[in-house]
C-alpha positions in Angstrom: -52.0 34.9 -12.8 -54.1 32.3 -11.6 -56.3 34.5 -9.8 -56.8 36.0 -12.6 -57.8 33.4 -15.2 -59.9 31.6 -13.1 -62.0 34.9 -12.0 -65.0 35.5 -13.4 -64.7 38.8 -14.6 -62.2 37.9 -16.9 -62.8 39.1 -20.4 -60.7 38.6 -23.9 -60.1 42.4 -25.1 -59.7 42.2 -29.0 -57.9 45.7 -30.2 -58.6 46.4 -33.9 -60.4 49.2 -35.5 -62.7 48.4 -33.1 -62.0 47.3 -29.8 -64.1 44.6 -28.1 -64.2 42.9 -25.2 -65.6 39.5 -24.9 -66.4 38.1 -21.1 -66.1 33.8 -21.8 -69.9 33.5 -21.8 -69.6 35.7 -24.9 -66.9 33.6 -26.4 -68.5 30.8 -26.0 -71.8 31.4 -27.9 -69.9 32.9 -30.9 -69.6 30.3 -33.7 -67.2 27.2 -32.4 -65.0 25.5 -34.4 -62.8 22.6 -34.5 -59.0 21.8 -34.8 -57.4 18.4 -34.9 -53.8 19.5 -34.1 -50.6 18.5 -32.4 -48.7 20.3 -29.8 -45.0 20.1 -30.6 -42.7 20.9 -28.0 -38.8 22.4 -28.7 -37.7 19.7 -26.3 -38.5 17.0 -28.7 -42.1 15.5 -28.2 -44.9 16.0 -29.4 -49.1 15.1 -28.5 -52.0 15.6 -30.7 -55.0 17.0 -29.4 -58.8 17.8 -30.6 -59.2 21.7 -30.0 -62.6 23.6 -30.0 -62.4 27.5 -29.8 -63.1 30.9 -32.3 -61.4 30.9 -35.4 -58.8 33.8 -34.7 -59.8 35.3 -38.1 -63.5 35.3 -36.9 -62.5 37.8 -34.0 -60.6 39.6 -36.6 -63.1 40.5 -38.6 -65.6 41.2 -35.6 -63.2 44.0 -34.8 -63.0 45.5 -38.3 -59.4 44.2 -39.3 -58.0 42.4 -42.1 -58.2 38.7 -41.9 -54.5 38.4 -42.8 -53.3 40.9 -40.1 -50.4 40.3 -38.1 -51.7 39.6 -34.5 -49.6 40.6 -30.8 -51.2 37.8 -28.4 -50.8 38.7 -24.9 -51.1 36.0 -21.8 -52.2 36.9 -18.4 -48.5 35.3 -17.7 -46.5 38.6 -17.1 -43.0 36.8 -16.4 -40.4 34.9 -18.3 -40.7 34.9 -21.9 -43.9 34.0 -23.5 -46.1 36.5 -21.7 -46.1 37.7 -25.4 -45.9 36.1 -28.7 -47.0 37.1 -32.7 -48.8 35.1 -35.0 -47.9 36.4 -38.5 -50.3 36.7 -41.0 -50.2 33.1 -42.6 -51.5 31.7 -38.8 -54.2 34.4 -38.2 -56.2 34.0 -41.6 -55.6 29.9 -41.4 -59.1 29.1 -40.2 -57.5 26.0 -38.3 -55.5 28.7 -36.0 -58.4 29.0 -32.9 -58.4 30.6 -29.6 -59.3 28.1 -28.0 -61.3 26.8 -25.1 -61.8 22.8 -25.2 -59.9 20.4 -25.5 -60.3 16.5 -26.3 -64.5 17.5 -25.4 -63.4 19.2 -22.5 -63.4 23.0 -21.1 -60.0 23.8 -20.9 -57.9 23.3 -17.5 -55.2 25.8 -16.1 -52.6 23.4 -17.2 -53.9 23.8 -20.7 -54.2 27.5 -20.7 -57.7 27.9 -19.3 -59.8 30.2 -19.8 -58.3 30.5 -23.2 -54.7 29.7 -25.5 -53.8 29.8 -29.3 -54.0 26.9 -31.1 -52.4 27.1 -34.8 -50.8 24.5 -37.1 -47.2 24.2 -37.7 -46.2 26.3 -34.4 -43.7 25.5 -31.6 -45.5 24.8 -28.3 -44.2 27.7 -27.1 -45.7 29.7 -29.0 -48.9 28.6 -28.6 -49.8 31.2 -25.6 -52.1 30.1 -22.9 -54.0 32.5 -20.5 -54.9 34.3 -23.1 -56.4 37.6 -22.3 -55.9 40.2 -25.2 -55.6 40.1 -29.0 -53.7 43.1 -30.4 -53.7 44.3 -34.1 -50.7 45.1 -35.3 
């Protein structure tokens, strides 16, 4: 996986109505936007961040979907259990919910789900997926 994410022919594939695929060059000249949020973890704890990324909504409606669609996000991360995760329709039309690839001013690191995660508000760490490499209409 982390050969992966941190090679440069990495891209983001977004499958709508069209599919497009986005290398992080790409990403990062599309329109940028910024989310103050926290991550809150099951265990208990929780840290607040300053996120910069693509509104996932944006990338929806690049692809031809509805805003409000229900979205599959899949990680590079093929084991355990959050190589997958859904955000409903609520998180992909909130225009705080980001794919995102800063944080606090900086580029994302590994630890942080470089070369890009979701970011939304109200949503259990764990479902926030990091190594993000595909966006699924569903």
């Amino acid at each position: 996986m982390i050969a992966q994410a941190l090679s440069p022919d990495w891209r983001l594939t977004v499958a709508g109505p069209r599919e497009l695929t986005y290398s992080l060059d790409q990403l990062r000249a599309l329109i940028q936007h910024g989310s103050d949020l926290p991550i809150a973890c099951v265990e208990g704890w929780s840290q607040g961040a300053s996120w910069e990324g693509v509104r996932v909504r944006d990338l929806l409606r690049l692809c031809g979907a509805d805003v409000g669609a229900r979205v599959r996000v899949v990680s590079l991360e093929r084991g355990g259990f959050y190589g997958t995760s859904e955000l409903p329709p609520q998180f992909a039309a909130d225009p705080l919910t980001l794919l995102a690839l800063r944080v606090n001013g900086e580029i994302l690191d590994l630890d942080h789900g470089f070369p890009a995660r979701i970011i939304a508000p109200n949503r259990p760490g764990v479902l926030q997926t990091k190594w993000v490499h595909r966006l699924e209409v569903l």
